[in-house]
N, C-alpha and C positions, 0 to 999 in steps of 0.2 A: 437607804441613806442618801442625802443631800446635801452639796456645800452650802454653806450660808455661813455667815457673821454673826454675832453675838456684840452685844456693847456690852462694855463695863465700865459701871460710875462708882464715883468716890465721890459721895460730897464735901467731905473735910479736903481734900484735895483742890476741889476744886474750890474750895473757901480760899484755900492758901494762893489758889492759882493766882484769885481776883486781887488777895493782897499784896503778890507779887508781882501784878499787872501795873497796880496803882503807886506802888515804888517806882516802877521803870519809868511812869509817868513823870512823877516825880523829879526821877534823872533825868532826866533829858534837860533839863533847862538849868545843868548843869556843863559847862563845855569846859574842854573836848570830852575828857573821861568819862563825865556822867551823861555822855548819849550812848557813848557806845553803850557800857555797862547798863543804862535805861531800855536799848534798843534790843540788847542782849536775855534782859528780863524782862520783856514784856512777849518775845517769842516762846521763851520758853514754856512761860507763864500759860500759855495759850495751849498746852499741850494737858498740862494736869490736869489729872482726873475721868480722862475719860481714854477709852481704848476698845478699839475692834480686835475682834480677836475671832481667827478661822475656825470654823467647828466642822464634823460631821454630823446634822444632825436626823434622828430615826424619825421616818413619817408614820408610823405606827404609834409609836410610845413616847416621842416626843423628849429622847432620851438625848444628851450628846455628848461631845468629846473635840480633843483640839487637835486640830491635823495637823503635820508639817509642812504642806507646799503653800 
């Protein structure tokens, strides 16, 4: 067994991120309220859809599993 990473994608997610990026875009030229809240949605924005995720996985069979540390 070996540590390693694993990615996981969501493309509907990540559709949403883009149109949540494009909103915050949006706010911003918005003042004051709509930068923050633009500034706020465009971070976050930037996270959907996609995640590493720690695995063990078997160099044998290529099997794996998600560890806690």
């Amino acid at each position: 067994m070996t540590k390693t990473q694993k990615v996981d994608r969501s493309l509907a997610l990540q559709l949403l991120g883009v149109i949540l990026f494009l909103l915050g875009v949006v706010l911003l030229f918005l003042f004051p309220i709509g930068t923050v809240a633009g500034l706020i949605l465009m971070i976050g924005a930037a996270r959907l859809g996609y995640k590493k995720v720690k695995i063990w996985k078997c160099t044998q069979c290529s099997y794996f599993f998600e560890r806690a540390d």
